[in-house]
C-alpha positions in Angstrom: -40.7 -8.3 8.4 -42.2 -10.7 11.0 -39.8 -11.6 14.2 -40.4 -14.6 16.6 -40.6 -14.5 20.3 -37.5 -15.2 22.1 -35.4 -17.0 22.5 -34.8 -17.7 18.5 -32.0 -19.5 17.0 -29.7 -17.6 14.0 -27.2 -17.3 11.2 -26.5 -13.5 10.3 -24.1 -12.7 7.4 -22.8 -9.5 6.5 -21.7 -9.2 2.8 -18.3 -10.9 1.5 -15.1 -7.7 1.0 -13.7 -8.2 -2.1 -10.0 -9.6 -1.5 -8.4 -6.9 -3.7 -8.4 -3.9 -1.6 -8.6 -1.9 1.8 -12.1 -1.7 4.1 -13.4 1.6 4.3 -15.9 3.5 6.0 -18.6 2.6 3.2 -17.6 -0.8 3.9 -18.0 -0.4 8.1 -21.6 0.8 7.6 -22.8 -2.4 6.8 -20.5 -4.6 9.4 -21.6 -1.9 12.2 -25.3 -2.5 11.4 -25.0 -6.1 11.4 -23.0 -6.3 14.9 -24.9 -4.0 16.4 -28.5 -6.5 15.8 -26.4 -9.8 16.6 -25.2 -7.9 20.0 -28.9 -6.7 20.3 -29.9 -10.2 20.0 -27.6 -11.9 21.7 -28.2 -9.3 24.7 -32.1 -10.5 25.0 -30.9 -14.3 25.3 -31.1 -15.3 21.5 -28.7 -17.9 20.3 -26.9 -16.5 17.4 -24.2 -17.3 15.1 -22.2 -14.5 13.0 -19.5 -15.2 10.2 -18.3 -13.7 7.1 -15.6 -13.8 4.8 -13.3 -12.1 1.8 -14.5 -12.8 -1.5 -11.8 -14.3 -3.0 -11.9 -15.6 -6.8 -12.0 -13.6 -10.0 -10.3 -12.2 -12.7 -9.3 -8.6 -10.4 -7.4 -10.7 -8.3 -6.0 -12.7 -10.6 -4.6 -9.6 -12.6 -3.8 -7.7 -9.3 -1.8 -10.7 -8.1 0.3 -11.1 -11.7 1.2 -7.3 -11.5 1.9 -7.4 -7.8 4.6 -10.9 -8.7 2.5 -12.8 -6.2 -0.1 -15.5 -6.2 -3.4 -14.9 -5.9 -3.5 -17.4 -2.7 -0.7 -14.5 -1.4 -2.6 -11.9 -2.1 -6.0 -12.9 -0.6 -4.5 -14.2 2.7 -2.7 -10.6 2.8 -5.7 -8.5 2.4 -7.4 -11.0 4.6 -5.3 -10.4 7.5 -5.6 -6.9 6.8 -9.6 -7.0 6.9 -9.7 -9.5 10.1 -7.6 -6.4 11.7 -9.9 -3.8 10.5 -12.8 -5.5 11.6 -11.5 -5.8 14.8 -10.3 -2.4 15.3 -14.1 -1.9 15.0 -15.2 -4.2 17.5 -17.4 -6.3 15.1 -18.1 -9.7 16.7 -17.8 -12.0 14.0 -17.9 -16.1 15.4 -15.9 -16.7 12.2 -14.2 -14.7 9.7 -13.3 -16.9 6.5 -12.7 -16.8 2.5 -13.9 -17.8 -0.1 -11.1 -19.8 -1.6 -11.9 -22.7 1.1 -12.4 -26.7 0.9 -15.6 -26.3 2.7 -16.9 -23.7 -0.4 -15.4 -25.8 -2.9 -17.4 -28.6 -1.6 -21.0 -27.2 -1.6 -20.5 -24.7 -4.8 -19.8 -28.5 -6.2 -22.8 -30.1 -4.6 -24.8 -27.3 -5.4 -24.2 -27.5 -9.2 -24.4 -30.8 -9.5 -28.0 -31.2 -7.9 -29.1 -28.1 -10.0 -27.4 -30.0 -12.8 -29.3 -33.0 -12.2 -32.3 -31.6 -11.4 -32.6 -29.6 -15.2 -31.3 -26.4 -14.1 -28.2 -26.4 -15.9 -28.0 -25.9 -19.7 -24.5 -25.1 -22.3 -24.8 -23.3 -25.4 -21.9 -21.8 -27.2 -22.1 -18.1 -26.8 -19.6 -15.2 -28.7 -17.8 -13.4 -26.2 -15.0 -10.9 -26.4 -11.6 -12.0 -26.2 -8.6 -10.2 -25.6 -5.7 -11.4 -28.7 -2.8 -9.8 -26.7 -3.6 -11.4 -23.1 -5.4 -14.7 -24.8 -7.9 -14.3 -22.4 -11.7 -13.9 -22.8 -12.7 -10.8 -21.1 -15.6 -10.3 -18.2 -18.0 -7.1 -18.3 -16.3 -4.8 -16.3 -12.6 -5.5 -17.6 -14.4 -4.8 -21.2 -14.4 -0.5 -21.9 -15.8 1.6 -24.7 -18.9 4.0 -25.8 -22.5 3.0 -24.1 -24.7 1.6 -27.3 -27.5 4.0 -25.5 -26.5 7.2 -24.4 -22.9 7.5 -26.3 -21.2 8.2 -22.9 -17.1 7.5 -23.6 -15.3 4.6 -20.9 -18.4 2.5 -19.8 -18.0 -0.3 -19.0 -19.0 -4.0 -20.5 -22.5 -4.1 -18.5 -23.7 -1.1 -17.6 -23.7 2.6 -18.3 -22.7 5.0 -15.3 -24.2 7.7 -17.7 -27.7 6.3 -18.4 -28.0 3.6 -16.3 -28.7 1.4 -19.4 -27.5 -2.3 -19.2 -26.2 -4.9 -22.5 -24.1 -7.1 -23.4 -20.4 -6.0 -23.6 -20.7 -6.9 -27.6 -22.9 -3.9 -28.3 -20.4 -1.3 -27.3 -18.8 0.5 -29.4 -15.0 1.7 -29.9 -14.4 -1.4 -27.1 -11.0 -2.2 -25.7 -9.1 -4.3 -22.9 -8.6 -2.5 -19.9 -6.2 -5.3 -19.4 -4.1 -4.7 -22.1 -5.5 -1.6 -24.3 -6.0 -3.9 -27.0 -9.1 -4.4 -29.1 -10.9 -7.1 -28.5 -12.4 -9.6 -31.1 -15.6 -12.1 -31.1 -14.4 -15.7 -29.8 -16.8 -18.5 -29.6 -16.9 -20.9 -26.4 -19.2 -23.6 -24.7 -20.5 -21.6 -21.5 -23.2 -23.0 -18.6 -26.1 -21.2 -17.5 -28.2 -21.5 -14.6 -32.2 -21.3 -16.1 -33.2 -18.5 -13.7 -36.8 -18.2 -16.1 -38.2 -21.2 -14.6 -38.1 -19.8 -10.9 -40.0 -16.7 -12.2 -43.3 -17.4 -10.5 -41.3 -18.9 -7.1 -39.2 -15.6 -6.8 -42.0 -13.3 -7.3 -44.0 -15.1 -4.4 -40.5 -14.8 -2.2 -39.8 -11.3 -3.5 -42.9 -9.8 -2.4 -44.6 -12.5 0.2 -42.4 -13.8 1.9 -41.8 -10.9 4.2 -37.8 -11.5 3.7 -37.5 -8.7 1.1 -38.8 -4.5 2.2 -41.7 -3.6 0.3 -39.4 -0.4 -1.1 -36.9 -3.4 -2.3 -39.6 -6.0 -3.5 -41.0 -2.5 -5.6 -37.5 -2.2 -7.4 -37.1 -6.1 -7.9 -40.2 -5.4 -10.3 -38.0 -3.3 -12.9 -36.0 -7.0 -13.4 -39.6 -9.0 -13.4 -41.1 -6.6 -16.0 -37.7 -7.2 -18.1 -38.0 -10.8 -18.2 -35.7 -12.7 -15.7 -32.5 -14.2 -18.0 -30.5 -17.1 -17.9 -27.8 -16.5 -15.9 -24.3 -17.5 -17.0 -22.2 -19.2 -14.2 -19.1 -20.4 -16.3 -15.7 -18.5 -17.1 -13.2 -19.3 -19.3 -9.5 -20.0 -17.7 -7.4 -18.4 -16.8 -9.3 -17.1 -13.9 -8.9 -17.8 -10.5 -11.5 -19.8 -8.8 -13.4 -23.2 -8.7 -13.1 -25.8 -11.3 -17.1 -27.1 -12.4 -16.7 -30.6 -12.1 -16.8 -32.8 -15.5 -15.3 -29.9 -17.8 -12.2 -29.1 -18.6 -11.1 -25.5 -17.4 -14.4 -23.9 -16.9 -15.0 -22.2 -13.9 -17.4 -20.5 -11.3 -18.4 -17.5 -11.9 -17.4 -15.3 -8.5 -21.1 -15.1 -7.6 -22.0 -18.6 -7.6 -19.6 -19.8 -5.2 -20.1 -16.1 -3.4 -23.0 -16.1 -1.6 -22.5 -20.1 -0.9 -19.3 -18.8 1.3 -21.9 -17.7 3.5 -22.4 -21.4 4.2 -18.6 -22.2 4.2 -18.0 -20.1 6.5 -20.2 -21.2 9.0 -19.5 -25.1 8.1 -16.2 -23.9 9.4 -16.7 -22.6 12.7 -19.8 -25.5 13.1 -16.6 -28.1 12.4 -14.5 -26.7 14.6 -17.6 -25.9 17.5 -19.5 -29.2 16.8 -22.3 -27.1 16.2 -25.1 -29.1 13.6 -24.6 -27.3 10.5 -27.8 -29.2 9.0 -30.4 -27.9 11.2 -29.8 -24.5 9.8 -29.8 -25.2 6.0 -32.2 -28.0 5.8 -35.2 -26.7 3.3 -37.4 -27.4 6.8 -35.0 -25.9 9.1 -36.4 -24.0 12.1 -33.5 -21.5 12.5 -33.2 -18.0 11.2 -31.5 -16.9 8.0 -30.7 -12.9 8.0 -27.9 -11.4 5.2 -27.1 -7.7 5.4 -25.9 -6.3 1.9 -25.4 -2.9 0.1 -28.1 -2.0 -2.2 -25.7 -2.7 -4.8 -25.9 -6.2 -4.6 -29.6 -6.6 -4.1 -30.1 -8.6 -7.3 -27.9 -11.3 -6.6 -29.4 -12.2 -3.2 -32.8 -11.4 -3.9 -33.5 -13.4 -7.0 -29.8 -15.3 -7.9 -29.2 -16.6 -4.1 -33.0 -17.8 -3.3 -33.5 -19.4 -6.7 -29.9 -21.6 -6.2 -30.9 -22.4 -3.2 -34.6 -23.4 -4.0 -33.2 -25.1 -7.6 -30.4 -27.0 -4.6 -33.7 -27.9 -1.5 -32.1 -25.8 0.6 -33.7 -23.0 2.9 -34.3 -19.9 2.1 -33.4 -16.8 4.0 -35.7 -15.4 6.3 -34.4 -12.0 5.5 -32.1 -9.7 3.1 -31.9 -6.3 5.0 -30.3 -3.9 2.6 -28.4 -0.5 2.9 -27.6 2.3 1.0 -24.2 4.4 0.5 -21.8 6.3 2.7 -21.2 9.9 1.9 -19.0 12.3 3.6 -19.9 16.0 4.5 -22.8 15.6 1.8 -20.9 14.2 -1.2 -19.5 11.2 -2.5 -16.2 9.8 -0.4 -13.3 11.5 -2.6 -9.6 10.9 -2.0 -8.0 14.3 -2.8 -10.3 15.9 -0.4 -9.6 13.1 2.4 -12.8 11.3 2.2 -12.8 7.9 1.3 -11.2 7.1 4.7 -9.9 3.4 5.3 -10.8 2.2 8.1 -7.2 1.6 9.1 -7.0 5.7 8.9 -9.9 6.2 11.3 -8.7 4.1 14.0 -5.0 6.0 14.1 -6.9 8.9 14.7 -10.5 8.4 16.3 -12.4 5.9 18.7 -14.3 3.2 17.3 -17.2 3.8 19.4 -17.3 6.9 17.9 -18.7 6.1 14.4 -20.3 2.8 15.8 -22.8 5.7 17.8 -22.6 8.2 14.9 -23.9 5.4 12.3 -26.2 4.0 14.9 -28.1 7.3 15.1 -28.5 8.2 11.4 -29.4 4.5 10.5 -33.0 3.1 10.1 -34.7 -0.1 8.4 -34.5 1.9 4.9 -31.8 1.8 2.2 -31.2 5.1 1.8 -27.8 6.6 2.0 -26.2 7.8 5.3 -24.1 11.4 5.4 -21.0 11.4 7.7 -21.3 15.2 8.3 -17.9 15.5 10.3 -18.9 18.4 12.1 -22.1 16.8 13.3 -20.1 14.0 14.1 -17.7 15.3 16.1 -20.5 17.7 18.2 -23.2 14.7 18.2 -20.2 12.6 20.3 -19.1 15.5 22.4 -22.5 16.2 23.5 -24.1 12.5 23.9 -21.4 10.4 25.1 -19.3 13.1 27.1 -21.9 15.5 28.0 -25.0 13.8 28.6 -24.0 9.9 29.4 -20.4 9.7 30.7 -21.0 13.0 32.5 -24.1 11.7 34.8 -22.0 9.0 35.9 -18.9 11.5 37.2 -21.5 13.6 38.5 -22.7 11.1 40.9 -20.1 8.6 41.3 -18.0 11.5 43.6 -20.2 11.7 46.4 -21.0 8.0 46.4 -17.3 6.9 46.7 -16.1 9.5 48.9 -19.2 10.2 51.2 -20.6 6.8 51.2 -17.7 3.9 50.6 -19.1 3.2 47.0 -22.4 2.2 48.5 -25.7 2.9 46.8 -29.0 3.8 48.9 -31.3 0.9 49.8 -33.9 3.2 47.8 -34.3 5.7 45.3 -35.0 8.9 45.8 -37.3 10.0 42.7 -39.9 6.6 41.6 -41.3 9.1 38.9 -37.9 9.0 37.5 -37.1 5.1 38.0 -40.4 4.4 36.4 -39.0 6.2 33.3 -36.2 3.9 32.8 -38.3 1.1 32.2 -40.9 3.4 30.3 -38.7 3.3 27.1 -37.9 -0.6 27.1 -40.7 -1.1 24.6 -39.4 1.5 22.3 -35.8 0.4 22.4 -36.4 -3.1 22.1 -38.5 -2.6 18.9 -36.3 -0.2 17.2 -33.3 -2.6 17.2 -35.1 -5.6 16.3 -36.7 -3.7 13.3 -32.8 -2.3 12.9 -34.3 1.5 13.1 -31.5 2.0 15.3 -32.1 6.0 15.6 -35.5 5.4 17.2 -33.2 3.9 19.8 -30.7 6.0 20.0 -33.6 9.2 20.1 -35.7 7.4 23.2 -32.2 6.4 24.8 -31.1 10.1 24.6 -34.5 11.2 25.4 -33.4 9.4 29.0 -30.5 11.2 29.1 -32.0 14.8 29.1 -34.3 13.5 31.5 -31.8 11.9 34.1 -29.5 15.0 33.7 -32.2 17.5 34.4 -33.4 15.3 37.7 -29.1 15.9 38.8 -29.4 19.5 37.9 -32.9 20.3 39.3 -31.6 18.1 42.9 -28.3 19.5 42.7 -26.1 17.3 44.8 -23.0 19.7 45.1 -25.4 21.8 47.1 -27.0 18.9 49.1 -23.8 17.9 50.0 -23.0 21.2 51.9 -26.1 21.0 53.6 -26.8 19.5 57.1 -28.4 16.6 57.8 -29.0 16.0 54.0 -27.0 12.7 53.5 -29.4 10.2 52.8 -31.1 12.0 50.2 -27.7 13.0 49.3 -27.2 9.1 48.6 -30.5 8.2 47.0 -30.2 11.3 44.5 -27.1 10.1 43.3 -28.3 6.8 43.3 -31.1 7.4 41.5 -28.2 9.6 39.0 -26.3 6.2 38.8 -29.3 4.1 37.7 -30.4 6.6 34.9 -26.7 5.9 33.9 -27.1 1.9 34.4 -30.0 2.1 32.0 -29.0 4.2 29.2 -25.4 2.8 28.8 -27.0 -0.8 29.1 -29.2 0.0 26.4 -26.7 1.4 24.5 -24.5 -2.2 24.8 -25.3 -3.1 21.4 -23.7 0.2 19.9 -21.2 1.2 22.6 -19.2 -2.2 23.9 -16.2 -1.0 24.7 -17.9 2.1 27.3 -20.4 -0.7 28.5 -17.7 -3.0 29.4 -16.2 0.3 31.8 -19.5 0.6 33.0 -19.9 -2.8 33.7 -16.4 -2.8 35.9 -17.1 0.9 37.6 -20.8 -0.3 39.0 -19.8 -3.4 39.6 -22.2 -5.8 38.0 -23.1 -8.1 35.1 -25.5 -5.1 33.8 -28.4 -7.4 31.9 -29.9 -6.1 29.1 -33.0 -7.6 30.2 -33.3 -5.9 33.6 -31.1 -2.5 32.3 -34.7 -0.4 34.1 -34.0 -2.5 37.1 -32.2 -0.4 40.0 -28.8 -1.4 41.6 -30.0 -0.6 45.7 -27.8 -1.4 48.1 -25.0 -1.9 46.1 -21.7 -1.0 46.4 -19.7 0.3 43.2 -16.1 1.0 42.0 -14.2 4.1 42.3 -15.0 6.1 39.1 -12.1 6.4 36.3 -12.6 8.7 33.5 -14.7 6.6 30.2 -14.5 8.3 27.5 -12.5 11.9 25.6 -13.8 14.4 24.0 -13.0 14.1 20.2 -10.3 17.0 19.3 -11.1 19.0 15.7 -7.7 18.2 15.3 -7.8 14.7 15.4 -10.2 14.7 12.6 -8.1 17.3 10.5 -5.5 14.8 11.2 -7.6 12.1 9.7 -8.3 13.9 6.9 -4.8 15.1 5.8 -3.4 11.3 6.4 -6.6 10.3 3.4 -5.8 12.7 1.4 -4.1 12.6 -1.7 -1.8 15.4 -2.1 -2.8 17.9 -4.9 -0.2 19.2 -5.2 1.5 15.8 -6.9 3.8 16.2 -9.9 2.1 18.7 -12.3 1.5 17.5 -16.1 3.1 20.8 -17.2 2.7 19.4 -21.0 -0.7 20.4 -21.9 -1.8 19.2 -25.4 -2.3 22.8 -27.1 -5.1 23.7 -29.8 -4.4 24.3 -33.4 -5.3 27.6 -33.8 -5.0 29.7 -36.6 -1.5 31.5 -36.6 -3.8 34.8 -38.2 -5.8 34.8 -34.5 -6.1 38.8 -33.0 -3.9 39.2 -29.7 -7.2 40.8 -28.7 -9.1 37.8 -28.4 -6.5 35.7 -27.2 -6.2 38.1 -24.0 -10.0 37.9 -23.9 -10.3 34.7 -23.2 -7.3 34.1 -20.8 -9.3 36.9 -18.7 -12.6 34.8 -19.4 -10.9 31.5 -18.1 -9.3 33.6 -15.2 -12.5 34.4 -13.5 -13.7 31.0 -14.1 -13.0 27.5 -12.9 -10.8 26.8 -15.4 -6.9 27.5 -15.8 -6.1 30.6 -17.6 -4.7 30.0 -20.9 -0.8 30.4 -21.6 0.7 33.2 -23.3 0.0 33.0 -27.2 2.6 30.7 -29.2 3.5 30.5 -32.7 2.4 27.1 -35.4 6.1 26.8 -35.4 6.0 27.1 -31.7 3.6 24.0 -31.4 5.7 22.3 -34.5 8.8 21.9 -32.4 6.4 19.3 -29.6 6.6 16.1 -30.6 3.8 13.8 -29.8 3.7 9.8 -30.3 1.4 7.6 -29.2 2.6 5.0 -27.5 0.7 2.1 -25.4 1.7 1.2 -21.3 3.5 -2.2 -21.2 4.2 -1.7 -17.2 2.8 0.1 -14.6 3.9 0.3 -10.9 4.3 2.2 -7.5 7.8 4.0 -6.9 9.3 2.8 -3.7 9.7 6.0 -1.6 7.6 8.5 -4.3 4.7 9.7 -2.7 3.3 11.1 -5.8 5.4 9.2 -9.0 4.2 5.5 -10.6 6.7 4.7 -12.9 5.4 3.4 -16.4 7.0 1.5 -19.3 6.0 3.0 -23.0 6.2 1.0 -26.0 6.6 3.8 -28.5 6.4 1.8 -31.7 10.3 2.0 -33.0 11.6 1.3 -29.2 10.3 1.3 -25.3 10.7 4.3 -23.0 10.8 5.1 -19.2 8.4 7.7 -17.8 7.8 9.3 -14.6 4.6 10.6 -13.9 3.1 12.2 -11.0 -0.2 10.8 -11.6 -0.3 8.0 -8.2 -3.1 10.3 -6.8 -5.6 9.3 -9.6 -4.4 6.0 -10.6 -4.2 4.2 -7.5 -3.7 0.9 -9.2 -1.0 0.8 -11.5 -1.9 -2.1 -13.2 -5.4 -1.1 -14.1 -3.2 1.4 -17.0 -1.4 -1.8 -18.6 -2.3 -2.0 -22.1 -3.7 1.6 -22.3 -2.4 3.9 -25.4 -1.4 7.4 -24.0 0.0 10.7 -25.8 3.7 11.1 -25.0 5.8 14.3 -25.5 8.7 12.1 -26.9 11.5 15.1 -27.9 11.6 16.2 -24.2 15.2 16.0 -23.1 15.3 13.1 -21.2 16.0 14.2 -17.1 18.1 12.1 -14.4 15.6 11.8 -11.3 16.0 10.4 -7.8 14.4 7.4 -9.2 16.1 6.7 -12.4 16.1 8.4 -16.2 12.7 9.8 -17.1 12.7 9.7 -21.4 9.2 11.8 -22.0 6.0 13.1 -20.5 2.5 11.8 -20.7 -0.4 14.2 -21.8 -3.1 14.4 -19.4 -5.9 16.9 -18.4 -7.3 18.1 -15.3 -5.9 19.9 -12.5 -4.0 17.6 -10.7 -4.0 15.0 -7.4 -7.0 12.9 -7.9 -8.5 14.7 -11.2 -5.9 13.4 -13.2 -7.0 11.8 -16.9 -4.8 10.2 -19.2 -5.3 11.3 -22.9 -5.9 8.3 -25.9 -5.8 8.5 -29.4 -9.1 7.0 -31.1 -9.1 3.5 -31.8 -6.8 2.5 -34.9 -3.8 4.4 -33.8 -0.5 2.6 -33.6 2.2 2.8 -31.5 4.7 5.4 -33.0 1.8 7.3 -34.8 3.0 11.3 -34.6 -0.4 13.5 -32.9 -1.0 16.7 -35.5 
């Protein structure tokens, strides 16, 4: 990656939330790295903009919205206020924080197709595509299920395997069903449009790996899609679906991640309209200005090869570059809700400083997309003992005897020029680490400065100069010089700590330039010293994690579906094994029944025609059954591991459906579900095979 000599002109993006759900820390990885290069940039005298927005269109939200009795427009500018908070919370200094579903996006996904359009790029053919009969909808990838044409892994989904890795077309699964009603879907011809990625083959192979936009490590796993043969790329869907309209047709749409990555440009268009700022100059195919999108390495393929070819195929510019990121994990492992986790970000700022994960991210994070471990104990001792211990704690070491011994005035020079001429020794260092975003080369030469300035204050000890005679002006210029060391390092820290540089900023009473952070306040005279910064408390994070967690202790499944064994089985073995799954992971088995035992359970399968949260039930969704000769009621203490109701709509379950019915809090529960696992989060429903029917008895 090549970067210009200041000052420089730029647009950086962060990657669009999906409008269907909470920000979490994964999420804040990416936003935190993104601030803290605009703040880095902006600190050195660049000129830069910064917007992003929800990503608002799509079938999810379309669905989520019908099952939540709202409109999708209600249900984005909800989550969107909810996000805009979040980000907030974080300090993350977006110019402009839009959507998707905008008139400025609707305008330029429409300009967009209609000069790829007219330029060739743009081709129908009538495809098969699965439809769901139930929901007379046609069906993307991911709301499409069943059993991965490669591997044979069970409850893939229409694209991809999680199993294998393999990708297909959602036609060459097999035992496929709706996830949006259970049904099975069928082959249903329609006119789609596709975007003729093939022909940009040669121009995205130059971008991919010459243009210095893309990492050499990324342009390396572009190859696997190069040596597959790039593929047309469909951009239409079927109503109903949420979105835009494609102009001269009647009800097809954009697919999300057309008009996604062109939000990028909406929302900028936005804040240019309302700034009269020259939105041109940045998107003109000759513009002079900077292009930089932070993404997850999840979405590397649309805005390494989709995003540059529509905007080649369009004359537009290209991005200069498309840093990418890897994944969040928590104490070594992937975030998990029933051990407390997956943390919101909402969650983490009831309980913890902002700053706090903005420094902990900051030194952990590099130029590389490779995942980043949130190791809470690290964490919490990495704070304690860099931003107490060795930063906040130089300045309240000093500030004292300055205040009270000197009327807040500095010395008129320093005492030490060995260690002055250290402060600026770093600058090179720092200022290449953020610009190359290896923000732990920073952090590591910043705290490097840290040690150093707190060994000066402990080898010069002022507590002992002070209660010597005749020592004041040394007195002065030692913790002077202390004050400085803490000038520098929490001025180089601006980018990653705002909040604490904005104290620092009012306690030493200057502007603090990032530019001049090596350059020694003398004769200056300072503010009275208030405390910065707290310790983090253990229990504030055991806090945090008990307010994530989902409770595994919810409503037990006591019905478990029992095997048919043969009645002739010896006692003898039958202990043997329940002392075998004792001293395993596993659940040791129940005392032995009898066939007629397991005769007198009756089991129906029966299909979910409703699906929601209990108002007040921390652990209960309550479900609607269609059993096949009438519909039931159910409460089941499953919330924990289906935390979207509606996602279970049209799914075919196993119902004990002779239980007495029981009078609850909530209303009449008629039956149980069958599921496995042992509770809170690992929680999974049981299905028949494909071709049962509603009302079918389970021998």
């Amino acid at each position: 990656m090549k970067f210009m000599t200041s000052p420089r002109s730029m647009l950086v993006t962060s990657a669009l939330p999906y409008a269907n759900g909470p920000i979490h820390l994964g999420h804040m990885l990416e936003h935190i790295q993104s601030d803290i290069f605009v703040r880095y940039h902006r600190a050195i005298g660049d000129q830069v903009y910064y917007v992003c927005a929800d990503d608002c269109h799509g079938t999810p939200i379309m669905i989520k919205a019908n099952n939540m009795g709202i409109s999708p427009v209600e249900l984005i500018t909800q989550v969107g206020v909810e996000h805009k908070a979040d980000f907030d919370g974080f300090m993350i200094s977006y110019d402009n924080y839009y959507r998707t579903h905008s008139p400025e996006n609707q305008q330029f996904s429409t300009e967009i197709y209609k000069k790829l359009r007219d330029a060739g790029y743009i081709s129908t053919r009538t495809i098969s595509q699965l439809y769901d009969p139930e929901k007379n909808m046609f069906l993307p990838d991911r709301f499409v299920k069943g059993t991965c044409p490669r591997c044979g892994a069970k409850d893939q989904y229409g694209d991809n395997c999680e199993v294998c890795s393999a990708t297909y077309d959602p036609t060459e699964l097999k035992d496929a069903y709706s996830t949006v009603s259970g049904a099975k879907p069928v082959l249903k011809e329609s006119e789609h449009y596709f975007f003729d990625l093939p022909k940009f083959n040669d121009f995205l192979q130059d971008f991919v790996h010459n243009s210095g936009a893309i990492s050499t490590a990324m342009a390396n796993k572009l190859d696997e899609w190069f040596k597959q043969g790039l593929k047309e790329w469909d951009i239409s869907r079927d109503a109903p679906y949420f979105g835009f309209e494609i102009p001269d047709t009647d009800n097809k749409f954009f697919y999300v991640w057309l008009d996604a990555p062109i939000g990028y440009m909406a929302s900028f268009k936005n804040f240019c309209d309302r700034n009269g700022i020259d939105f041109d100059e940045f998107f003109k195919a000759d513009s002079d200005k900077e292009l930089y999108h932070f993404i997850g390495k999840d979405i590397l393929y649309f805005h390494s090869l989709f995003w540059p070819a529509t905007l080649k195929g369009a004359g537009l510019r290209l991005p200069n570059g498309v840093f990418v990121h890897g994944y969040v994990t928590v104490n070594g492992a992937k975030m998990s809700k029933s051990k407390g986790t997956f943390i919101q970000a909402s969650t983490y700022l009831k309980h913890l400083p902002a700053e706090c994960l903005r420094y902990y991210f900051a030194s952990k994070l590099t130029s590389d997309a490779v995942d980043l471990d949130l190791s809470l104990d690290d964490f919490q001792a990495k704070i304690n003992s860099d931003i107490v211990g060795k930063i906040v704690n130089l300045a309240s070491r000093c500030a004292g005897f300055i205040t009270k011994r000197f009327e807040g005035k500095l010395a008129t020079e320093p005492y030490d020029s060995e260690l002055m001429a250290k402060l600026g020794a770093i600058s090179e260092t720092v200022n290449q680490a953020y610009a190359s975003r290896n923000y732990a080369d920073a952090v590591r030469a910043i705290m490097g400065l840290a040690d150093e300035a707190n060994r000066y204050i402990d080898r010069e000890a002022p507590w002992v100069i002070a209660k010597e005679e005749g020592q004041d002006d040394k007195l002065q210029r030692v913790c002077t010089d202390g004050l400085n060391a803490f000038k520098t390092i929490i001025t180089y820290l601006s980018p990653v700590l705002p909040e604490l540089y904005s104290k620092a900023q009012e306690f030493l009473n200057d502007e603090l330039k990032f530019t001049t952070a090596a350059t020694p306040l003398l004769d200056h005279t300072i503010n009275k010293f208030k405390p910065m910064f707290t310790r983090i408390d253990p229990k504030s994070i055991e806090a945090m994690i008990e307010d994530s967690k989902q409770d595994l202790k919810a409503a037990q499944v006591s019905a478990k579906p029992a095997p048919v064994a043969a009645e002739s089985a010896p006692a003898a073995a039958a202990a043997a094994a329940t002392a075998a799954a004792a001293e395993s992971q596993y659940e040791p088995l129940e005392s032995e029944i009898t066939i007629d035992d397991f005769a007198k359970i009756d089991l129906r399968v029966a299909t979910i025609i409703k699906a929601e949260h209990v108002e007040g039930a921390r652990k209960l969704l309550r479900l609607e059954l269609d059993v096949g000769f009438e519909k039931r009621q159910v409460f089941a203490g499953i919330k924990a591991a289906y935390k979207d109701p509606e996602a279970l709509v049209g799914r075919q379950v196993i119902v004990v459906a002779n239980l007495k019915a029981r009078q609850m809090k909530f209303g009449m529960s008629q039956g149980m579900i069958m599921a496995a696992g042992p509770g809170g989060e690992d929680v999974f429903l049981l299905s028949p095979d494909s071709g049962a029917k509603n009302g079918d008895r389970v021998h």
